[in-house]
Every structure is written in structure tokens, then in C-alpha cells.
C-alpha positions in Angstrom: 78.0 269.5 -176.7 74.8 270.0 -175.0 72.6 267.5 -173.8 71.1 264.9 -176.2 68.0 266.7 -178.2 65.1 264.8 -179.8 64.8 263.7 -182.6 61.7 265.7 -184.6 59.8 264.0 -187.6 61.1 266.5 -190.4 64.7 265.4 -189.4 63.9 262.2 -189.3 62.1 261.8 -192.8 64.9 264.3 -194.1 67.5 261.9 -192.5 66.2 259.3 -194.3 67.9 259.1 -197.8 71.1 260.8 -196.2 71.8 261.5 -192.3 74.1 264.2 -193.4 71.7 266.4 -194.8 69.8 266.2 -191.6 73.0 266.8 -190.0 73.7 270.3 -192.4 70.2 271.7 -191.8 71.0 271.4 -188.0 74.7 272.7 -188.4 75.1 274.5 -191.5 72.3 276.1 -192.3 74.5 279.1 -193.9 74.6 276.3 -196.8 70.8 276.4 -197.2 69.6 278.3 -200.3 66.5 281.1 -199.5 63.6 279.2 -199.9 62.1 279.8 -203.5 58.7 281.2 -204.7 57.9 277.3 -205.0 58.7 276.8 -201.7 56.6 278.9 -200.2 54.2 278.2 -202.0 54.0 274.6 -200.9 54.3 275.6 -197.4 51.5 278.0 -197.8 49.4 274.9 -199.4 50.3 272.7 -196.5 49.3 274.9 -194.2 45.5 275.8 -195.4 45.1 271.8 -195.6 45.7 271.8 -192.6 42.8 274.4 -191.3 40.9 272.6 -193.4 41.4 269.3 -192.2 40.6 270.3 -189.0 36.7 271.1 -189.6 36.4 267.1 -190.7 36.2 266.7 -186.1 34.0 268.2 -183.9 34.9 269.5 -180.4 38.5 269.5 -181.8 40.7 271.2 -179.5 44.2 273.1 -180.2 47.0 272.6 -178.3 50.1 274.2 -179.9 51.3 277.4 -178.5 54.1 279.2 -180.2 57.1 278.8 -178.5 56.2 276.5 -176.0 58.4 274.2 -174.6 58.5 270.4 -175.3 57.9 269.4 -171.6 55.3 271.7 -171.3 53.5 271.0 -174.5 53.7 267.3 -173.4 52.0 268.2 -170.1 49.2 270.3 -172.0 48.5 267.0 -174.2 48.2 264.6 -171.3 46.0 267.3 -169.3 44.1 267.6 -172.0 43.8 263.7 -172.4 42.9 263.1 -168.7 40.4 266.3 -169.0 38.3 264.4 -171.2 38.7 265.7 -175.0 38.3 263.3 -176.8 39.6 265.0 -180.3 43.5 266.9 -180.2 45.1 269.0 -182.5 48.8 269.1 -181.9 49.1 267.2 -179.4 52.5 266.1 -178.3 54.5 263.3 -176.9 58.0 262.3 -176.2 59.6 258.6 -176.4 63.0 256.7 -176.9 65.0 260.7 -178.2 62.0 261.2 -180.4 59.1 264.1 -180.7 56.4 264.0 -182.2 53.4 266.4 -182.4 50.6 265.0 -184.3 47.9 266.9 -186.5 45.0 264.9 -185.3 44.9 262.6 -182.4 41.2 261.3 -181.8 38.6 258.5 -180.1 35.6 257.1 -181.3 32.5 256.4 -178.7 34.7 252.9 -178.5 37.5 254.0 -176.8 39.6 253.8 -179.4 42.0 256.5 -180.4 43.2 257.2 -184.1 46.1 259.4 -185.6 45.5 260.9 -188.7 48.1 263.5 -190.2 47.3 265.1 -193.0 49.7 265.6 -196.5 49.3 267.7 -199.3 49.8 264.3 -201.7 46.7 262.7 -203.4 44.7 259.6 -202.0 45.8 256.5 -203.3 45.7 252.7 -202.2 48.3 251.3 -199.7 50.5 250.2 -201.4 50.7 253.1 -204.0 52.2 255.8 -201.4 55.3 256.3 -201.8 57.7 255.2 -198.3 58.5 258.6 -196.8 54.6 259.1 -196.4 54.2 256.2 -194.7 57.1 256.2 -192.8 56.3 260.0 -191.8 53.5 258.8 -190.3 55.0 255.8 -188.5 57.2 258.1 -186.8 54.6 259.9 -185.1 52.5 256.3 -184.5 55.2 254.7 -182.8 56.8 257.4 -181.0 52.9 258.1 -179.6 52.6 254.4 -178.8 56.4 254.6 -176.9 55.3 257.3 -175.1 52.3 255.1 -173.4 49.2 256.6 -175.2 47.6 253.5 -176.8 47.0 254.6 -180.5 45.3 251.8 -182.0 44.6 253.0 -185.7 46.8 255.1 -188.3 45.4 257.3 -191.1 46.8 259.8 -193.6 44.3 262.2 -195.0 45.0 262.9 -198.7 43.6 265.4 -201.3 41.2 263.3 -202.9 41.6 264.3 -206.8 38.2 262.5 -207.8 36.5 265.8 -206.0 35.5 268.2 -209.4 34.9 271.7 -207.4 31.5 273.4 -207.8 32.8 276.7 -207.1 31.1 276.8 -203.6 33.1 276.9 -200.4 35.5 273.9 -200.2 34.2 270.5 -198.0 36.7 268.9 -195.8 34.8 265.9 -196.3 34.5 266.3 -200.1 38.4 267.5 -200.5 39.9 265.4 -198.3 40.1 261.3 -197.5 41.3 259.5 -195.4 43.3 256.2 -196.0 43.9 253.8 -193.2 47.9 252.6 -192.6 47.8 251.3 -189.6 49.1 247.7 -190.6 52.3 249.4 -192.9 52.4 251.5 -189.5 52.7 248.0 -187.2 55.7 247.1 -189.7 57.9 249.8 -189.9 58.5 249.7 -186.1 62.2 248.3 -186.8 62.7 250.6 -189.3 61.7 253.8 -187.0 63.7 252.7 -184.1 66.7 251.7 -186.1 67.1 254.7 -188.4 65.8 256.7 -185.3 68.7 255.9 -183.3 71.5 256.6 -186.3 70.2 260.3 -186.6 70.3 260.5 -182.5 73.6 259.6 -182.7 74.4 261.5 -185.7 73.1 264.8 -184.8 74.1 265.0 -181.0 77.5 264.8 -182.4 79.4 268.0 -183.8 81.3 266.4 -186.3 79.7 266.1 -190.3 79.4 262.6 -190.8 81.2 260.5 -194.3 78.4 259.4 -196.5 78.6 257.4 -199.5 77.8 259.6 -202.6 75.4 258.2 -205.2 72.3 259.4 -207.4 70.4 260.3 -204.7 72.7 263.6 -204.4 71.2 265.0 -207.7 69.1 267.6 -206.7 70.1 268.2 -203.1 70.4 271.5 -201.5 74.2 270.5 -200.5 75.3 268.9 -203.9 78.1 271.3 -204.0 78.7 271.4 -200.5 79.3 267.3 -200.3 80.7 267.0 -203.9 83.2 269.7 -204.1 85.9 266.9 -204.2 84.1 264.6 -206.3 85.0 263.9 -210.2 84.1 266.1 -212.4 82.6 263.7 -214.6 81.4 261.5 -211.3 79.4 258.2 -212.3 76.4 259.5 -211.1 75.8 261.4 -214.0 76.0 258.4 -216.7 72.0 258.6 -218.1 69.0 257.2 -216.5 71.8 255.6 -213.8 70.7 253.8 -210.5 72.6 253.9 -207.1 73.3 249.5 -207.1 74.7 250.5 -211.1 77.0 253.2 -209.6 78.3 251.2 -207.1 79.0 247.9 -209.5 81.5 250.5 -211.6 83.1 251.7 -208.2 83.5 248.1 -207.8 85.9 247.8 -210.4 87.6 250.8 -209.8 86.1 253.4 -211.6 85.6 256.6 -210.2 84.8 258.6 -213.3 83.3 258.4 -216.4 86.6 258.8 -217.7 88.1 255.9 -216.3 85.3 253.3 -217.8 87.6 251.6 -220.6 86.2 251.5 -224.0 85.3 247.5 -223.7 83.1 248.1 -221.0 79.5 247.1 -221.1 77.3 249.9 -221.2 74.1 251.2 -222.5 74.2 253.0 -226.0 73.3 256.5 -224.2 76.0 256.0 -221.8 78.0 254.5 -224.0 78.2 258.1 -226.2 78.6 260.2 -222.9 81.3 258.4 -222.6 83.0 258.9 -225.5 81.9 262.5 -226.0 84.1 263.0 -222.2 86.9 260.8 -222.5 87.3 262.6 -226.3 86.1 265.9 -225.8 84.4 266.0 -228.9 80.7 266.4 -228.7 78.8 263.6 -230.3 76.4 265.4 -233.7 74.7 262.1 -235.1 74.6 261.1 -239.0 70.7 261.7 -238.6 70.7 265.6 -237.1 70.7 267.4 -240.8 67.9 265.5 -242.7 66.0 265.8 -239.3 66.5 269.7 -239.3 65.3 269.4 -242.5 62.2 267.8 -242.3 60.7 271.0 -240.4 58.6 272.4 -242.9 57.4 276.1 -242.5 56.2 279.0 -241.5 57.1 276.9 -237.8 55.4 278.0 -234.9 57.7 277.7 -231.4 55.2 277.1 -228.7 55.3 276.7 -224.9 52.6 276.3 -222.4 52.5 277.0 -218.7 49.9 275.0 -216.1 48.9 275.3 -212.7 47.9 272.0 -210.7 47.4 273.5 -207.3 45.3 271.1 -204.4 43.0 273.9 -204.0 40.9 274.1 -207.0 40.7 277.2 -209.0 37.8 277.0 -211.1 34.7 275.8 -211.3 34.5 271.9 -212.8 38.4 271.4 -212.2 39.6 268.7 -209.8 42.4 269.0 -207.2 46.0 268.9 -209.1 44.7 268.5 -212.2 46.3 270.2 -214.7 44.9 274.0 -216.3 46.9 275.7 -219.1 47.0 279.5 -218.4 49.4 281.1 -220.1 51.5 280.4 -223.9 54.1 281.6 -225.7 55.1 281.2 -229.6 57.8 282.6 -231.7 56.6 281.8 -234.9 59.3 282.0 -238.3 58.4 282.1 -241.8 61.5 280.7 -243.0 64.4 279.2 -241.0 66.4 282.1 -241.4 63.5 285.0 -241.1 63.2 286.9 -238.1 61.0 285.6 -235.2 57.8 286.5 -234.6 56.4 286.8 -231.0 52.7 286.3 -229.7 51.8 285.4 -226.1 48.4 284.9 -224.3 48.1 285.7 -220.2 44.7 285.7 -218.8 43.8 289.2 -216.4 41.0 287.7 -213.9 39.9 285.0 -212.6 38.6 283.1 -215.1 38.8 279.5 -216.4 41.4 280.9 -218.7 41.3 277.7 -221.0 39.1 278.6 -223.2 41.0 281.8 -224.3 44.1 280.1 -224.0 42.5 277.7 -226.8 41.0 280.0 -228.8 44.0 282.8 -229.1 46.5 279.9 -229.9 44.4 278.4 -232.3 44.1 281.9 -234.3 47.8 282.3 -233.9 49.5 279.0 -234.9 46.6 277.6 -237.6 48.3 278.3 -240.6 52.1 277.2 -239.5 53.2 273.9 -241.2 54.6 272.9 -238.4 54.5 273.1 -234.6 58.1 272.6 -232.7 57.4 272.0 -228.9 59.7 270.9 -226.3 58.6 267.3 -225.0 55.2 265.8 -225.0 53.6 267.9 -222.2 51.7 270.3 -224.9 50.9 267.5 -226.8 49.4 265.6 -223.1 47.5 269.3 -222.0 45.8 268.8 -225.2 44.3 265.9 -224.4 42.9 266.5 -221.3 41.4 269.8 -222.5 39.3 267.9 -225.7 38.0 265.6 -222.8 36.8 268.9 -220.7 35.4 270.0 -223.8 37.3 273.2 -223.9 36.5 275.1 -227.3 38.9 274.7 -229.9 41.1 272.4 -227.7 40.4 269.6 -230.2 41.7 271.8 -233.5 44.9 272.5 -231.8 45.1 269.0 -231.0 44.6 267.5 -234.5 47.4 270.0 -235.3 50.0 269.3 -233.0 49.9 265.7 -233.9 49.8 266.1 -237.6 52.1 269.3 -237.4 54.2 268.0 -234.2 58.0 268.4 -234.5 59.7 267.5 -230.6 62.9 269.5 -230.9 64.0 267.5 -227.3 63.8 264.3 -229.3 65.9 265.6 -231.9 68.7 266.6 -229.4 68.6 263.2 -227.4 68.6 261.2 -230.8 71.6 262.9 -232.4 73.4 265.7 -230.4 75.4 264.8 -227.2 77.4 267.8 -225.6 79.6 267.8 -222.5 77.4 270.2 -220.8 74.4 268.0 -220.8 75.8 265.7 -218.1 73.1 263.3 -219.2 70.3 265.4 -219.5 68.3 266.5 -222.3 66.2 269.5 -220.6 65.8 273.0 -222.2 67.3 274.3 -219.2 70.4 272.2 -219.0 71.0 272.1 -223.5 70.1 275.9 -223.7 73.4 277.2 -221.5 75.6 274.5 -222.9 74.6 275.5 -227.1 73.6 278.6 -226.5 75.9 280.4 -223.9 74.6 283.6 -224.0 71.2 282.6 -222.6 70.5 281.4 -219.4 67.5 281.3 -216.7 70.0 282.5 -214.2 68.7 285.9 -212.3 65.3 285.5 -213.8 62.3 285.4 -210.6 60.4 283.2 -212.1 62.9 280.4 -213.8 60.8 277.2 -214.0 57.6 275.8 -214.4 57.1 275.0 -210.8 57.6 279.0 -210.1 55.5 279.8 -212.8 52.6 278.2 -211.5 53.1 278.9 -208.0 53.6 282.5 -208.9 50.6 282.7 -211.4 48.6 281.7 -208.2 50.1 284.6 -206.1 49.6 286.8 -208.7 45.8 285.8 -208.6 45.8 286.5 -205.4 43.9 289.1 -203.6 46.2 289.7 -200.7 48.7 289.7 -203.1 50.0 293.6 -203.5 49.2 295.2 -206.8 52.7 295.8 -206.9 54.2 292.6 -206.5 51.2 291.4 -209.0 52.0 293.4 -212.0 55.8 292.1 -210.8 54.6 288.2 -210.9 52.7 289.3 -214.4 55.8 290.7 -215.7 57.8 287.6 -214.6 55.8 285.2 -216.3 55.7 286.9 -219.5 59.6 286.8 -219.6 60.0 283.5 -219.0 57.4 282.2 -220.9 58.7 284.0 -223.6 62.7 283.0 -223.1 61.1 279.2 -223.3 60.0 280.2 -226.4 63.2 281.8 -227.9 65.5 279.4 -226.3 63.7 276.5 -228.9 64.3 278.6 -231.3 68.3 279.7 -231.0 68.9 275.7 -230.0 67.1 274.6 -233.4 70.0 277.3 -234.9 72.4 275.6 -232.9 71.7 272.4 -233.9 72.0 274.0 -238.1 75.2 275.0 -236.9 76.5 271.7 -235.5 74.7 269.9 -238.6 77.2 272.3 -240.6 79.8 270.2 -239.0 82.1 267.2 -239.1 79.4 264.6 -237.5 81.1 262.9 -234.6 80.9 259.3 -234.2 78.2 257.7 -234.0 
């Protein structure tokens, strides 16, 4: 092995939950899925915060250079320092294995020198931001303070989502706000030197470290990589399951969902996963027919699609919140008629709410019923009759007098294998519905969909790659769309069926 190397703040904050994902990014970054459309979009985000934090300091002066090395970099920042500039960007120091290279290091006409870094998350109090915030910036406070620059104050500068944009060029002052930590900072120095020295240890070492395996897995780029001997039905899966849970059934020997006896205590919705694996029957409650039946038509099959970016995109909206641009609907006379499709996708660059209002309204106002997939139509709604958008309140009085939530009807009485306690469209629509799947599609999510509705609105985007992006979103709007509808005629089908037990 080479000699020791330092320990960086994104290793440390991704070594947090698990040291061996901070190991496999180091080692085995062949494991490491290309970063999506979400991704980059994110990145992208992070980064113009950044330029625009910057304009909140005067006389701020820049210290990275590309490629530099750390004991140079270090040298820059304390010439810098002993120069007399009193407000750094970048600057770095080294202390106790650690880096750390700070977005904002400045002194007030007191003497006194304060770190902010800035995050893409929204301004809250204290004690609402969530740990790996604050402890992302204790990193950089204490390894600063280590490293014999005497730091005395701690900030974070959030998006501040009580800004409502007036279309003009964006304030740093107005966007962004800054929220003192320095007192969680003082606190977490244990923490940061403890954890700090496990991921030293850990990554200067060429073998992959044993974990334990628990909920905090779900979701992680190596899932398959660190489970690949794991149960097929592994604990972690049991519904709405928590890590101290997990580890009271390992406790008494379980290693499965399979190997929980029928006597043991368990909540009703882990209860039925349970018997649906240990059986391998799937679970079709007494309930599913008449609840089939109560969806009168013509039905309308809706889906919306939102963008929440930190940047603003129209005039009147705030950062993150919430704007509707694009829906779908399948819309069937009968339950066995062919489907209808209509879809709405704005072209410019306008607040596309009030179309989006107006061309569902004339589309889905004389269904008797309207079958949506969770709440979040129901929720977008809401917010739009309290921006006043036009005919935002008639679809509203509709949906909740017309509302039929086809996910509560497959967590209330249908339990499949496949779900591996989940109820989302994309996990029930591959398990009932085999022949569809969001595999291979370039936009296959919301999160992509808003990200690349914002690059399609672009104008650096290529016109090319825009009509591409407008393409994309159509499809999958539209497979959202169709997917409710062949699960509601795969829940008919299973209603047709010997119910299981219940």
C-alpha cells in the first residue's frame, strides 16, 4: 500500500452510514452505476449555488486551482491568510489524516473568522437539519480548527424557500440564508475524530471491510454487490421495517422472512408478507372485487409530472416549490373499452400551470371517476387553488368527489411476492404486469422527469437532445398512465380468483 492518504469530507459523510461504501468508491468504482440524468442534474444545481453564494462577500478571493496539489493548495491558503484577505474561497487545510477545503472562509472588522459552506437543502432551524448536514460541516470546522486557523463561528447557507422570484436576476441575499451551527459544530468534535479515524483506517487498507447488513442498504449503489449472498427474502424487506427491528429477529435466529414461525409477533402488513413467502401464494383480500367495483365510469387515468428545482423558474414561484408541467390520462368508457389517450406538454417557457389546468379540466370533466396513483395529484391541487391558478379549483372539487387511489387498493387487498414490501407503481407494475417495465426507458422516474424537463428548457441544451428530452417525457408520462390502467386489469383478474387468506 501507499502511504496513508487523507481523509476528504465526501468520503467522510459517505462513510458515515456504511465505511464500506466509502471503501467501494475508492476501490471498486467499476461497481458504480453512470451517474443518471438526476445526477447531473443535482451536481449542476450545486454548483451554480455555489457561484452564487459567492457574490453574498466582497473582496472574495479564489483559491482552487485544478489539479493542484494538497500541500500546495495548503500553502496558497495560508499565503493568502498572512497576505491580508480577509474573505477565501476554497481555501484549504490539512489536520489529524483529514482535508478539507472550505467554500467560504471569512473575518469580520473583529477579527473573527467564520466558515460558511453552502448546500443545496432549504433553511431551516437547528435542530430541523438533518445530521449529515451538520456533520458535513463539522468536518470542515474542526479539521480547520486542527489545523491551527482559529475559526470561531460555523454557518451553512441554505436556499431560503420563503424567497417568491420576481422574474429579475436572482439575489444572493434574497435566495440564500445563512443559519449559524456553530454550537452543534463544538459538539460533534468526538464524533468527527472518532468516525474520522475508522475510515483512515479503513480506507488505507486494501482489503473490503465486513459490515453488518440492515435497511440502510435499500437504495445503495452496491446493494447487489454486498448482498449477493444475502436471503432472498432478507428481513430487511418486512414493510415499513427499522434497523433495531431487524436486528431483534436476527436475535432469535432468523435470517429470513421464511424462517419467522407463524406464532411470531408481527404487524398485520408483515404479518401477510409473510405468509404470501413462506406459502407462495399471493395474498388477494375478501375486499379487492366490490372495491373494483365501486369505480364508476367513463374513468379517467391521470398522472402528473412536477419540477421543484432551487432556481426558480417562473415568475411568483418560490425555490423547491412544486409546478405541475406536464399530464397524462388514459381515459375508458367502460372497464373493458379501449383506452383513450390525451396528454398536455408545455413548448416555452411559460408558467405552464395554467394550461396544464385548463387542458385537463376540458379532458377529464365529464369522467365519473378519476383513478390516480397516491395522493400527490390530489396535494398539487391544492397548492395550485392557493396560487390561484385558473381552473385549479374545478379539478380539485373533482378529484375529491371523483377520487379513486388505485395504490390504496393494492396495499389494502393484494400482496404479491414481487412487491418485497412495497406498494409503488414501479415495483407492482413488473410483478402483475410482466410485460411492462421502466427498464431501457431515458427518462424512468419522476426525479428524471423533472430534471430533464429543466434540460429540455434549456437554452444550451441542443435542439437535438431537446426534442429527445420532449420525446422522453411524453413516453413515460404516458407508460404511468397505461401501467394504472393494465394493473386495475390485473387486479379484475386476480378478483376472478380464489381470494387468499386474509
Amino acid at each position: 500500500m501507499s502511504e496513508p492518504r487523507l481523509l476528504t469530507k465526501t468520503e467522510f459523510i459517505r462513510g458515515l452510514d456504511c465505511v464500506r461504501r466509502a471503501w467501494l468508491d475508492l476501490y471498486r468504482t467499476d461497481l458504480k452505476a453512470p451517474l443518471s440524468l438526476a445526477s447531473r442534474d443535482r451536481m449542476e444545481t450545486g454548483k451554480l449555488l455555489g457561484e452564487l453564494a459567492r457574490a453574498r462577500y466582497k473582496d472574495g478571493h479564489m483559491l482552487f486551482k485544478p489539479g493542484s496539489p494538497h500541500d500546495v493548495a495548503v500553502a496558497d491558503t495560508r499565503t493568502a491568510i498572512d497576505s491580508g484577505h480577509r474573505c477565501l474561497f476554497e481555501a484549504t487545510f490539512v489536520a489529524s489524516g483529514r482535508l478539507a477545503r472550505l467554500d467560504v472562509l471569512h473575518q469580520d472588522d473583529s477579527g473573527e473568522w467564520t466558515l460558511d459552506e453552502v448546500k443545496s437543502s432549504s433553511v431551516k432551524e437547528p435542530k430541523k437539519i438533518d445530521e449529515e448536514k451538520l456533520l458535513d460541516l463539522a468536518f470542515q470546522f474542526h479539521t480547520t480548527r486542527e489545523a491551527g486557523h482559529p475559526v470561531k463561528n460555523a454557518r451553512l447557507v441554505l436556499v431560503d424557500t420563503s424567497f417568491v422570484w420576481d422574474g429579475q436576476a436572482f439575489d444572493p441575499h434574497s435566495l440564500l440564508g445563512a443559519v449559524d451551527l456553530t454550537d452543534v459544530c463544538e459538539e460533534s468534535a468526538p464524533k468527527i475524530s472518532d468516525h474520522s479515524r475508522l475510515l483512515i483506517d479503513v480506507l488505507n487498507s486494501d482489503s473490503e471491510p465486513e459490515v453488518e447488513l440492515n435497511t440502510h442498504c435499500k437504495g445503495c449503489d452496491y446493494f447487489d454487490h454486498c448482498h449477493a449472498n444475502s436471503p432472498k427474502h432478507d428481513l430487511i424487506f418486512l414493510p415499513r421495517i427499522n434497523p433495531k427491528a431487524v436486528n431483534d429477529l436476527r436475535a432469535k435466529g432468523y435470517r429470513s422472512i421464511t424462517d419467522i414461525p407463524e406464532g411470531e409477533k408481527l404487524t398485520d402488513a408483515r404479518k401477510r408478507m409473510r405468509d404470501v413467502v413462506v406459502s407462495g401464494k399471493p395474498f388477494i383480500g375478501d375486499g379487492l372485487k366490490s372495491a373494483l367495483e365501486a369505480v364508476p365510469f367513463p374513468a379517467a387515468f391521470i398522472d402528473y409530472e412536477s419540477s421543484n428545482p432551487a432556481f426558480p423558474m417562473y415568475p411568483g414561484t418560490r425555490p423547491y416549490q412544486q409546478v405541475c408541467f406536464q399530464w397524462s390520462a388514459h381515459i375508458m368508457d367502460t372497464p373493458d373499452s379501449e383506452p383513450a389517450h390525451y396528454e398536455f406538454l408545455p413548448e416555452g417557457n411559460e408558467d405552464p400551470r395554467p394550461g396544464f389546468c385548463q387542458s385537463l379540466w376540458e379532458t377529464i370533466k365529464h369522467c365519473a371517476s378519476i383513478v390516480h396513483y397516491t395522493h400527490f395529484e390530489k396535494t398539487q391541487l391544492k397548492s395550485m387553488v392557493a396560487d390561484g391558478v385558473p381552473y385549479a379549483q374545478e379539478l380539485l372539487d373533482a378529484i375529491e368527489s371523483r377520487s379513486v387511489d388505485l395504490e390504496k387498493i393494492v396495499s389494502e387487498h393484494v400482496y404479491l411476492e414481487g412487491f418485497k414490501g412495497r406498494t409503488s407503481i414501479k415495483v407492482v407494475l413488473p410483478t402483475l404486469v410482466p410485460s411492462m417495465s421502466y427498464k431501457e426507458m431515458l427518462i424512468a422516474d419522476g426525479t428524471a422527469a423533472a430534471a430533464g424537463f429543466r434540460k429540455m428548457l434549456s437554452p444550451n441544451t441542443p435542439k437535438e437532445e431537446a426534442l429527445e428530452l420532449r420525446r422522453a417525457l411524453l413516453a413515460y408520462c404516458c407508460q404511468d398512465t397505461l401501467a394504472m390502467i393494465e394493473i386495475y386489469r390485473a387486479l379484475q383478474r386476480l378478483a376472478g380468483s380464489d381470494p387468499g387468506a386474509s
